[in-house]
C-alpha positions in Angstrom: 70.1 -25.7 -2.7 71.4 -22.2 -3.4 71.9 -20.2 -6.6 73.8 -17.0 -7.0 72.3 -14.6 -10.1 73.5 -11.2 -10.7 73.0 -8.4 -13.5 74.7 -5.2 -13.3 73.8 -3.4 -10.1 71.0 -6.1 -9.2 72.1 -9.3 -7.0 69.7 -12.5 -6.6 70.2 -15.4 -4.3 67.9 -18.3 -4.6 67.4 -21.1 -2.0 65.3 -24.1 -2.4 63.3 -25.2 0.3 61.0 -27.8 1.4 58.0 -26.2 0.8 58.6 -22.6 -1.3 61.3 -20.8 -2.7 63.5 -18.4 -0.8 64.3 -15.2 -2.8 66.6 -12.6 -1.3 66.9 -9.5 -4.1 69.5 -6.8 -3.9 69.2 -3.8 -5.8 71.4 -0.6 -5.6 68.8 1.1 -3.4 66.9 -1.3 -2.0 66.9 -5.0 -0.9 63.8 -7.6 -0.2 63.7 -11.0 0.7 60.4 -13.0 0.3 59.4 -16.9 -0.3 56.9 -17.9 -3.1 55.1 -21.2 -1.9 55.5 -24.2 -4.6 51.7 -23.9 -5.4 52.1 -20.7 -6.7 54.8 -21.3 -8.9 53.8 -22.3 -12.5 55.3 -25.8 -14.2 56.9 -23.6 -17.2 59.5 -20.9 -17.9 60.2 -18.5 -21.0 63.2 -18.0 -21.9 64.0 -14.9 -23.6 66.1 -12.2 -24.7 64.8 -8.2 -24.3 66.0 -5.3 -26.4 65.5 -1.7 -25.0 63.0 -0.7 -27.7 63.5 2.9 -26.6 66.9 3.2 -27.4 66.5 2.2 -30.7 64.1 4.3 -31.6 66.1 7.3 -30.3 68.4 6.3 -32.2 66.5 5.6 -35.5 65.0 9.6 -34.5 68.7 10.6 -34.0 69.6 8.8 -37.3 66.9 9.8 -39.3 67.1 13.8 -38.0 70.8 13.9 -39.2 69.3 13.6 -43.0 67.7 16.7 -42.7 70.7 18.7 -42.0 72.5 16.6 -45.1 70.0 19.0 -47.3 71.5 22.3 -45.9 75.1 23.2 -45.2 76.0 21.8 -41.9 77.0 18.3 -43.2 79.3 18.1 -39.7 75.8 18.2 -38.1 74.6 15.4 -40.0 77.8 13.2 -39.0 77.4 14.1 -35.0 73.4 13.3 -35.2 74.1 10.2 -37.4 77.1 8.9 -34.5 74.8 9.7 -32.0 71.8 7.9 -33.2 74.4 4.6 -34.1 75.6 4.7 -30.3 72.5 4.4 -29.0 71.7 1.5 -30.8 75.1 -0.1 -30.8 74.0 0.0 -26.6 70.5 -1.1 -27.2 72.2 -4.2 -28.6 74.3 -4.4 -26.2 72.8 -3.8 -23.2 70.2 -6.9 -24.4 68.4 -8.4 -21.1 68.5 -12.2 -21.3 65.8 -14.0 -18.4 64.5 -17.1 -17.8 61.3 -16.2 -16.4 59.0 -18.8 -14.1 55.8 -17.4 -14.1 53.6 -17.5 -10.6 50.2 -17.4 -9.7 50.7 -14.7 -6.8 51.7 -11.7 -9.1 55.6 -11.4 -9.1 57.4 -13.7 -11.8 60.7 -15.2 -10.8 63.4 -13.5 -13.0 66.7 -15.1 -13.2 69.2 -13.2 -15.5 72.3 -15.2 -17.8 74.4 -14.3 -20.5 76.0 -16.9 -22.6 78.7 -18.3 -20.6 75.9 -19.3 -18.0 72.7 -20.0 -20.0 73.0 -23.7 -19.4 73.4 -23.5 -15.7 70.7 -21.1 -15.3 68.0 -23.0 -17.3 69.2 -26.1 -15.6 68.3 -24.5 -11.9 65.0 -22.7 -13.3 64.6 -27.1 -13.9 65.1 -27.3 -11.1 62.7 -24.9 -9.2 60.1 -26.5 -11.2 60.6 -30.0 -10.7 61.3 -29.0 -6.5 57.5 -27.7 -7.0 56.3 -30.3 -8.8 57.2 -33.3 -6.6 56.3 -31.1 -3.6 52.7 -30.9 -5.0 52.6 -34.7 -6.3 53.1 -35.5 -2.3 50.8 -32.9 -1.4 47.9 -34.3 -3.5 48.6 -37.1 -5.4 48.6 -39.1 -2.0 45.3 -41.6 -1.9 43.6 -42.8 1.2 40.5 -44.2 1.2 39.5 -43.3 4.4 39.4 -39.8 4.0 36.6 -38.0 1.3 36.0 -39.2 -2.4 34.9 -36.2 -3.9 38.1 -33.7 -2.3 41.0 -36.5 -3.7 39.8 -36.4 -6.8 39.6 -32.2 -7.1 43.2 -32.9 -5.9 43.7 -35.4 -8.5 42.2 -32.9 -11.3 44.4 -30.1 -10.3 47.6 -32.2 -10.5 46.2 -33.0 -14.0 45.1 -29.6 -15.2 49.1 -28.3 -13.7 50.6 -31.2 -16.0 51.9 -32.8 -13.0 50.6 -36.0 -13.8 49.2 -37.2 -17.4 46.1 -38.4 -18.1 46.8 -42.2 -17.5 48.6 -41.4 -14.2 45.1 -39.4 -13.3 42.9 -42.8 -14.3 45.2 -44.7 -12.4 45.2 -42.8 -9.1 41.1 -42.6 -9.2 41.1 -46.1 -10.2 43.1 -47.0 -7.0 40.8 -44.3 -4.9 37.6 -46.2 -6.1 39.3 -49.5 -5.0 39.6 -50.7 -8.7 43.5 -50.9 -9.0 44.4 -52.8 -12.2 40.9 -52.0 -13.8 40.3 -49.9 -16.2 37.5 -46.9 -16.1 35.7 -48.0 -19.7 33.2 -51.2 -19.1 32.9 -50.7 -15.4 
């Protein structure tokens, strides 16, 4: 599955595949294209919304400077600073960065940008991405087979749990089955 995601000057395609995420970025000046394997990508996202903090305090210096000349006679001074200081944080404002981020255990976060005609289809593929990684790593690990070694399915078994992959029950009930006592509970022996 493919997603388009752009931002100003900055172009994203993503591509789901079997066994990582295929991200191809274009910038103005540059362009990469990597894949982030589904065990490095982390079961949560944050969504959130990112205000130049820069430009509004510029614009609170800009603003604030233009009282100074309101004591002395160049009031027109005191307009300009004052408009000036406004327009940079009328653009702060607007020039808000909303992201779903996916963190990832390798470094780089996956970044995908919406506005508010697209938020919902843009959380529903960073769903998506997660849920593609999730049931990649449930086959991965969460496959029993008592033929192979005790002690290396259930580290398997613990990771699924400590990702939130599979609950606590789900865990008893897959080292239940590895220890041959399907049906049994763990208490009592």
């Amino acid at each position: 599955m493919s997603f388009y995601n752009k931002r100003y000057f900055t172009s994203q395609t993503f591509d789901i595949l079997d066994t990582s995420l295929k991200i191809h970025r274009k910038g103005l000046f540059d362009e990469i294209e990597f894949e982030i394997p589904f065990d490095q990508i982390h079961h949560k996202k944050m969504i959130q919304t990112q205000i130049n903090n820069n430009l509004i305090v510029t614009g609170l210096f800009f603003m604030v400077f233009s009282f100074l000349f309101l004591l002395g006679s160049a009031r027109e001074m005191t307009v300009i600073l004052f408009a000036i200081g406004g327009v940079f944080v009328i653009v702060a404002f607007l020039n808000r960065r909303k992201t779903v981020t996916i963190p990832n255990y390798g470094g780089e976060s996956i970044t995908l940008f919406f506005d508010s005609k697209n938020k919902q289809h843009v959380v529903e593929f960073s769903k998506q991405i997660i849920n593609a990684s999730n049931n990649y790593l449930l086959k991965k690990y969460g496959k029993i087979d008592r033929d192979l070694p005790f002690e290396s399915q259930i580290e398997h078994l613990k990771f699924l749990l400590n990702r939130e992959i599979i609950n606590e029950n789900e865990f008893e009930s897959l080292k239940n089955q590895l220890l041959g006592r399907a049906g049994k509970s763990s208490v009592g022996f």
